[in-house]
C-alpha positions as a Markdown table, in Angstrom:
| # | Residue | x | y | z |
|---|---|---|---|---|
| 1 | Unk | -167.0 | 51.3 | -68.7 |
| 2 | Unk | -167.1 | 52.8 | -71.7 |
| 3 | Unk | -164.8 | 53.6 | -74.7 |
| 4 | Unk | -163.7 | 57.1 | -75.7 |
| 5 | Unk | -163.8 | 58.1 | -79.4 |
| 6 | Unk | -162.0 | 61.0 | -80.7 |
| 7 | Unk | -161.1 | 62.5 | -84.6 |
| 8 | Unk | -159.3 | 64.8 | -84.3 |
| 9 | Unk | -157.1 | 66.1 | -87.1 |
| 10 | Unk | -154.1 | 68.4 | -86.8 |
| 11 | Unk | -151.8 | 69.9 | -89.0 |
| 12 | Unk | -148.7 | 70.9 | -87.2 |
| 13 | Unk | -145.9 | 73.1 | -88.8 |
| 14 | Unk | -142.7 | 74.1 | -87.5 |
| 15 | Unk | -139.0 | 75.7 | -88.5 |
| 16 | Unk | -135.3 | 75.4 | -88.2 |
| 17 | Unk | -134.0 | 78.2 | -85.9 |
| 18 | Unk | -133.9 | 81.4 | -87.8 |
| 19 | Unk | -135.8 | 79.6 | -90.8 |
| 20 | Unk | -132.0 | 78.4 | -91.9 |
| 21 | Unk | -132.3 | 76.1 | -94.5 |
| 22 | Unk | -130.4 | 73.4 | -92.3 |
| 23 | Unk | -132.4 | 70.1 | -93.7 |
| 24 | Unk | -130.8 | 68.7 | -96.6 |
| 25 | Unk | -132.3 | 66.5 | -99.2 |
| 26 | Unk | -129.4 | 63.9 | -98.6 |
| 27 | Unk | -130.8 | 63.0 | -95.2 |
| 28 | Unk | -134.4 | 64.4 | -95.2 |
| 29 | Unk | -135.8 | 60.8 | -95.8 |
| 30 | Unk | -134.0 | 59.7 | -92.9 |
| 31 | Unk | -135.9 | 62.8 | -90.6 |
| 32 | Unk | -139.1 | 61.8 | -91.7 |
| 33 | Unk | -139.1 | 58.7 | -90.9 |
| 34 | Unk | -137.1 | 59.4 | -87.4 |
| 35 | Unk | -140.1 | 62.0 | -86.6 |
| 36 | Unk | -142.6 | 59.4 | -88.1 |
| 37 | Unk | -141.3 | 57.2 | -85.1 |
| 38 | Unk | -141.5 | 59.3 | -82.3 |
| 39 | Unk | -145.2 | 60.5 | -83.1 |
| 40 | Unk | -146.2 | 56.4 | -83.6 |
| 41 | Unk | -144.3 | 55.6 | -80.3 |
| 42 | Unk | -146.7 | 58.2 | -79.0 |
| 43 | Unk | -149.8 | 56.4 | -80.1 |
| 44 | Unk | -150.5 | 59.3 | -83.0 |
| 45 | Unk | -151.5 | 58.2 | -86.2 |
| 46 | Unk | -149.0 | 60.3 | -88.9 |
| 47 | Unk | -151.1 | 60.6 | -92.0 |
| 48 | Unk | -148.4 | 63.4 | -93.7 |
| 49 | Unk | -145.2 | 64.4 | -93.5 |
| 50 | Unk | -143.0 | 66.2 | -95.4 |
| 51 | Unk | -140.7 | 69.1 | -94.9 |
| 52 | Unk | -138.4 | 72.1 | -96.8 |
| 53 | Unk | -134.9 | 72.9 | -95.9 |
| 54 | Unk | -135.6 | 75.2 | -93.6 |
| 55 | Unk | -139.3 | 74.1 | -92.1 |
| 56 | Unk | -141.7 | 70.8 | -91.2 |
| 57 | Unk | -145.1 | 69.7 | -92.0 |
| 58 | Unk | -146.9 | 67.2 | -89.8 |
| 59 | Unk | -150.6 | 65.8 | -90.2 |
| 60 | Unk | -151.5 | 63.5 | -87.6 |
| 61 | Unk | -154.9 | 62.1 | -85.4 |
| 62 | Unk | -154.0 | 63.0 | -82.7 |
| 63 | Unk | -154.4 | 60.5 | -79.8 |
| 64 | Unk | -155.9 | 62.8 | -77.2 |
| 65 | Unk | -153.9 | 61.0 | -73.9 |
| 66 | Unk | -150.9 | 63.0 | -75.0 |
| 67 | Unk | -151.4 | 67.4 | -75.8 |
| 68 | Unk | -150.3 | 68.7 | -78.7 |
| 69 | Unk | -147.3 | 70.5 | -76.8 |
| 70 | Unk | -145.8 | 67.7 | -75.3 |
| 71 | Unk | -146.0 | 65.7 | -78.6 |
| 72 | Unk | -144.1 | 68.8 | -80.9 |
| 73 | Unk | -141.5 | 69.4 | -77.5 |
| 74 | Unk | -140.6 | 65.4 | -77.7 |
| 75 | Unk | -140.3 | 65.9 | -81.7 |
| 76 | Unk | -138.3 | 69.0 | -81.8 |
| 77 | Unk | -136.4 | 67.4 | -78.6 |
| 78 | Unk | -135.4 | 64.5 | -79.7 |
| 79 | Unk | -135.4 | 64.8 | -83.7 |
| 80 | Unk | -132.6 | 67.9 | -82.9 |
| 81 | Unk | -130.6 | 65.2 | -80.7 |
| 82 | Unk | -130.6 | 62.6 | -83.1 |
| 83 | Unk | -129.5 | 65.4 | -85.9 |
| 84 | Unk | -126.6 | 66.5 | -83.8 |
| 85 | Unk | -125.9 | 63.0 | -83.0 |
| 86 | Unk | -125.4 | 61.6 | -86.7 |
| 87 | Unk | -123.3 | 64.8 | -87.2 |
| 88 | Unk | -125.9 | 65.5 | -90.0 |
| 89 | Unk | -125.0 | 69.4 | -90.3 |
| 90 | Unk | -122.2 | 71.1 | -90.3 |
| 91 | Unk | -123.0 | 73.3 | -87.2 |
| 92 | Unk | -125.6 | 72.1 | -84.2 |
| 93 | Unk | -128.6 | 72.1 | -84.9 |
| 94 | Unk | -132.2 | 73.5 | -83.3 |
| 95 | Unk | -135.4 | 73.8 | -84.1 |
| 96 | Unk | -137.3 | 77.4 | -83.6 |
| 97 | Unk | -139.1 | 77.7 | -80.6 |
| 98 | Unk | -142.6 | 77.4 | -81.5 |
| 99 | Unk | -144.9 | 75.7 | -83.9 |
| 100 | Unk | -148.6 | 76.2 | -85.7 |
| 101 | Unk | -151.0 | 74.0 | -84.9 |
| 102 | Unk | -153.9 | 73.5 | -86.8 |
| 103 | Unk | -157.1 | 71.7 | -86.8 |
| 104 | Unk | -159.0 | 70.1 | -89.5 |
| 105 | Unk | -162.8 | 68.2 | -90.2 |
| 106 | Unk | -162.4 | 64.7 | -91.8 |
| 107 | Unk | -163.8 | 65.7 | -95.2 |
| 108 | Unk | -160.5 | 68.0 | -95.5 |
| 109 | Unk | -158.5 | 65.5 | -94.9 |
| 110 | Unk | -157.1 | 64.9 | -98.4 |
| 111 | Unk | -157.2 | 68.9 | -99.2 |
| 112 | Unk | -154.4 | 68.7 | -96.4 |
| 113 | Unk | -152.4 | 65.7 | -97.5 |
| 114 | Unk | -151.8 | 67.0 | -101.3 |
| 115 | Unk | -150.8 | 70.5 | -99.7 |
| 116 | Unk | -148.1 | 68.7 | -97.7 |
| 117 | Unk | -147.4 | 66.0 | -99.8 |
| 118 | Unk | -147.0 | 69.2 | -102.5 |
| 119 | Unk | -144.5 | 71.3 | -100.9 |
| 120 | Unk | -141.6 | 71.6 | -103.0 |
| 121 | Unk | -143.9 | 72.4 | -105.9 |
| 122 | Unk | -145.8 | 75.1 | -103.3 |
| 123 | Unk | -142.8 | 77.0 | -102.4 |
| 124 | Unk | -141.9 | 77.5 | -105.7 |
| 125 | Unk | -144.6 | 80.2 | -105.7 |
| 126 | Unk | -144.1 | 81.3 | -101.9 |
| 127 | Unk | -141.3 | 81.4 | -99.1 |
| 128 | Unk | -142.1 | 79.7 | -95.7 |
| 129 | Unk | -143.0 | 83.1 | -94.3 |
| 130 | Unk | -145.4 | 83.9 | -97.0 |
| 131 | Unk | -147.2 | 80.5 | -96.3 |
| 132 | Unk | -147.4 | 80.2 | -92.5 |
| 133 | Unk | -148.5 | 84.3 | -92.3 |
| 134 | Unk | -151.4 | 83.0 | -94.7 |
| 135 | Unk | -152.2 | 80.1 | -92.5 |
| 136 | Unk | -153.0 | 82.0 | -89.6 |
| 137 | Unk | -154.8 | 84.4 | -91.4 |
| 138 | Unk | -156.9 | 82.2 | -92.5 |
| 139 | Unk | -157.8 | 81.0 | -89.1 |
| 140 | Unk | -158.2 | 84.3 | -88.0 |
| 141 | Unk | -155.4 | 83.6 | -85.4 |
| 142 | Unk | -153.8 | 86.7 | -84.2 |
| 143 | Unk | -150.2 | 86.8 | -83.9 |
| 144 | Unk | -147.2 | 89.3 | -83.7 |
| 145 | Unk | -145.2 | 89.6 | -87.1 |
| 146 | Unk | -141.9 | 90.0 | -84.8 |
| 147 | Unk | -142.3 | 86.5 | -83.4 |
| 148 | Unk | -143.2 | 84.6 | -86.0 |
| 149 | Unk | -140.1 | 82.4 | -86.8 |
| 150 | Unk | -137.5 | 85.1 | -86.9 |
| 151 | Unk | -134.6 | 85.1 | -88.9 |
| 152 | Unk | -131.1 | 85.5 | -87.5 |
| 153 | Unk | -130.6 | 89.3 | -86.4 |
């Protein structure tokens, strides 16, 4: 029988309901390494992570047994449990529905790890919004601006 060999790249980005900037820098260290668990457990291989107060960036291989939505529901799913859990914010917390997904060749692999890796300095020059509108642009992913992480009405 033979083996089957996959690359396959993806950077994966989602938010805090209504983009509220609910992830604190006392306990974001803790988060990333929870989420870094749950996407090993899964057989993934996390290559970045890093997020903002209000939003997360994941770069994984992705291991193709599992799809790219089931991975991000059990993230979201169980990530917002253990938040609530620890009584790490003040009210509960959620993630947005949602998420971008985005695939990339191995030769941009390290393009993609210093963007992530380079967030805080990023953001400095852009919000979340800004930056994720840009992303799909530049895949040439069409979207509607009214469902694209909304903020609280």
């Amino acid at each position: 029988m033979a083996d089957t060999y996959t690359q396959l790249y993806i950077h994966i980005v989602f938010a805090v309901k209504y983009r509220d900037a609910a992830i604190s820098e006392e306990w974001d260290e803790r988060l990333r390494q929870y989420i870094t668990g749950i996407v090993q457990h899964n057989r993934h291989k996390l290559i970045a992570i890093n997020n903002m107060p209000d939003h997360m960036h994941l770069f994984i291989g992705l291991n193709p047994v599992q799809s790219i939505s089931v991975l991000i529901q059990q993230v979201k799913g169980d990530s917002s449990e253990w938040i609530n859990k620890e009584k790490l914010t003040k009210q509960r917390f959620r993630w947005q529905e949602g998420y971008g997904a985005f695939s990339y060749a191995r030769s941009q692999v390290d393009t993609v790890v210093k963007y992530i890796q380079n967030q805080q300095i990023h953001h400095k020059k852009k919000n979340f919004l800004v930056e994720y509108r840009e992303m799909l642009d530049s895949f040439g992913i069409r979207y509607d601006q009214s469902r694209v992480f909304s903020e609280m009405e």
